[in-house]
Phi, psi and omega in degrees: 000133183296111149332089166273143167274112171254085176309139210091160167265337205268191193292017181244315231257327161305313161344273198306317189293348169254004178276325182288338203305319160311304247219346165223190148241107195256144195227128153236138168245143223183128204282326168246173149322035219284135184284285214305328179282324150331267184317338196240333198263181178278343211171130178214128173255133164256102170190174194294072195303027123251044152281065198317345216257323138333307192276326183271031148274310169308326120004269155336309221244340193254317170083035142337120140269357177181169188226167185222085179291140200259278187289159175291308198289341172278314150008263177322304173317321180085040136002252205285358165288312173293345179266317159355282204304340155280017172068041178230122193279147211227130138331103191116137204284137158296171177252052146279321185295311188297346182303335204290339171248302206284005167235096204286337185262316170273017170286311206294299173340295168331289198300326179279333175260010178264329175077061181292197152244156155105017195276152207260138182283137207201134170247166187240146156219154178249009178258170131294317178296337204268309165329302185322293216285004164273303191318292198290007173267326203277152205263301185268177213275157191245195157216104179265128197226111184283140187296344184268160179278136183227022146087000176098339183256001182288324178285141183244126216236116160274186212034041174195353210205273167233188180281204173274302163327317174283327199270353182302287180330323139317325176257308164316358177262335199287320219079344167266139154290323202246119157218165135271126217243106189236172161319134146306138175254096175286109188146199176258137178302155154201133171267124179267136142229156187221159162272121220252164137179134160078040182073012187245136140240101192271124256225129141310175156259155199291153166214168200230130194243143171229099200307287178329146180299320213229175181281157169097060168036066155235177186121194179252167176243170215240185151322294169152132176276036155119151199215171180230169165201164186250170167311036201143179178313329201244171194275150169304314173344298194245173180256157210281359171280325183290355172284288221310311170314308190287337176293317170334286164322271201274026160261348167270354147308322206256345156278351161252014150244080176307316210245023214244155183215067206158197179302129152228135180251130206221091190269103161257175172237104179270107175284188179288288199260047162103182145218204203208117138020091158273331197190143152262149171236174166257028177211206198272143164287166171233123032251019192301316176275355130306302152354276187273310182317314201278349150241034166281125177285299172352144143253160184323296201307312189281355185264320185302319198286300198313332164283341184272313201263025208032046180239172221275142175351060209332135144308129190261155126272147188212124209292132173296088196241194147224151153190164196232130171258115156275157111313131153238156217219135201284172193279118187071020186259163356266012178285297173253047205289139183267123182244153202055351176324137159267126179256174165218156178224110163320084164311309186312328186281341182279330169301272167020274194336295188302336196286303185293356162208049157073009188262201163211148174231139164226170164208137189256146172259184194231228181284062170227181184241124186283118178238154165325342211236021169146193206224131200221174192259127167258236189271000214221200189248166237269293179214167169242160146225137184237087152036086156238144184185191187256020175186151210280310160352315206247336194252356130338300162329291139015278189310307201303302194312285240275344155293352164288013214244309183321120183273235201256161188053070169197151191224145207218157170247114197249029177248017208242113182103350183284145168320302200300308192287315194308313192274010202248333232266285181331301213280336205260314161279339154334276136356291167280358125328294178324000000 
């Protein structure tokens, strides 16, 4: 049976260790305690995932055959180049290839000077000062980005978020030198991800993430506070030419990367005229990826061996399902999160849930840390619950029941998956066609 590493803690990273867990002995490191991950593995080392010299003893000591990286900052770190050189074949982008997220000006280049399509029009800068004073200049509304990873909370979009004047401010405040100051993208978010390796790309079903802190998209914007997905590739929103586009973006990406390997995530804006390149990341989202693992029939594990052993991809198949993932989130995040609180989670009410509509509910935990003496909050969010049914209505449902789980000093976005937002989603590109 194949060893695997799966580096990380959080609800993405439990996500891949239960996609693995049939099918391998699976192992992780990780800066926190996950109970869930805790429960499916062989063994979990607590350490620091951009600790390279940590993660390949561990490595080493467990007798990996491969590894699977979770987070961007282990990425960033150059992971999976330290894990390479040690003869451990690693899921996940070096981290020159992983620059397509962790470096935002050189994402936007890349595209430009690649004739990426959806690419957005955008300048760079290496000043704070000189970024400020094009924000408060420029006649139209921007979306302003520090070129560095900010965890999903760096961007400020004027005319939807703050002003030009606030957003100067903020970048002159911030602390980074280097951003990119770009078009506002008008229309709906969506997400693809895919499995790349040896120039292949295999396609996800699309999801919709929800960045805001609070309900009706108000707020600060977060990790994500939880996403849906349909009974198929596509979004209610969109049409099957808008996947088909956005699969494009990325395969005309992964064709000026050759050498690229592991998850590409392709965050878009399906606009009036298609759609268009918000972001790229190099691994699975989070919660994006709960999403999609729990109705890939494929397993994880044979899409992993087939990236090692050169052999040409799998087509993953997915059971026509639907699903919606919450969050619960500790009391003041993400501005103020109250960390270390003890917290509790009713598992028996998320079993209930599913009982009660005819579904499956799963769940996941996130950022919290498990000690002998209780289960406690850290700066990010806590657990998901996730949906499953045959139509996004009934695995809402699902979700909603299944937060009951939540106890007290934890907080939920309880419009993420409702008819009414799913149909305002509809009425909003509708509008922008017309």
């Amino acid at each position: 049976m194949e060893t695997v590493l799966v580096i990380g803690g959080g609800g993405r990273e439990h996500a891949i260790v239960r996609a693995l867990a049939p099918d391998a002995e699976v192992y992780a490191l990780a800066s926190n305690r996950n109970p869930g991950i805790d429960a499916l593995t062989e063994g979990v080392e607590i350490a620091d995932g951009t600790d390279t010299d940590a993660v390949v003893a561990y490595a080493a000591e467990i007798g990996a055959d491969a590894a699977v990286v979770g987070p961007e900052s282990a990425l960033a770190a150059g992971v999976a180049d330290a894990l390479a050189e040690a003869g451990v074949f690693t899921f996940g982008p070096t981290a020159e290839a992983a620059r397509i997220e962790t470096d935002k000006a050189y994402q936007r280049e890349f595209m430009a000077e690649n004739e990426i399509p959806g690419t957005p029009g955008f300048e760079t800068f290496d000043s704070a000062a000189a970024a400020a004073d094009y924000v408060e200049e420029v006649d139209e509304d921007v979306a302003v980005k520090p070129t560095g990873l900010t965890g999903g909370k760096g961007v400020r979009v004027t005319g939807d978020q703050v002003s030009h004047a606030e957003a100067a401010d903020y970048v002159r405040e911030s602390g980074h030198d280097e951003w990119v100051i770009e078009e506002r993208l008008v229309g709906e978010e969506f997400t693809v991800q895919a499995f790349v390796a040896d120039g292949v790309v295999r396609p996800t079903p699309a999801v919709q993430d929800h960045k805001r802190a609070y309900e009706g998209d108000e707020g600060p914007n977060t990790g994500g506070m939880g996403s849906y997905s349909d009974a198929g590739p596509m979004l209610p929103f969109m049409t099957r030419g808008d996947y088909h586009d956005a699969v494009e973006i990325l395969s005309a990406t992964v064709d000026a990367l050759p050498e690229y390997t592991g998850v590409l995530y392709g965050q878009f804006m399906l606009t009036s005229e298609g759609p268009k390149v918000v972001e790229f990341n190099a691994r699975f989202g989070d919660p994006e990826a709960m999403n999609v693992l729990p109705v890939m029939r494929t397993p994880l594990l044979d899409i992993v061996t087939a990236a090692r052993e050169g052999d040409r991809l799998p087509e993953p198949a997915f059971d026509n399902r639907a699903t919606v993932c919450k969050y619960a989130v500790p009391a003041g995040y993400p501005t103020g999160p109250d960390s270390g609180a003890e917290i509790t989670v009713d598992e028996s009410t998320v079993e209930a849930a599913a009982e009660a509509h005819g579904g499956d509910a799963l769940l996941f935990y996130a950022s919290v840390d498990a000690r002998d003496e209780g289960l406690f909050t850290t700066t990010s969010r806590s657990f998901a619950v996730v949906g499953v049914a045959d139509d996004i209505p009934t695995a809402e449902a699902i979700a909603a029941d299944a937060l009951d789980a939540a106890g007290e000093g934890l907080r939920v976005r309880e419009d993420v998956g409702t008819e009414e937002l799913v149909q305002s989603r509809i009425d909003h590109m509708a509008s922008l066609r017309d």
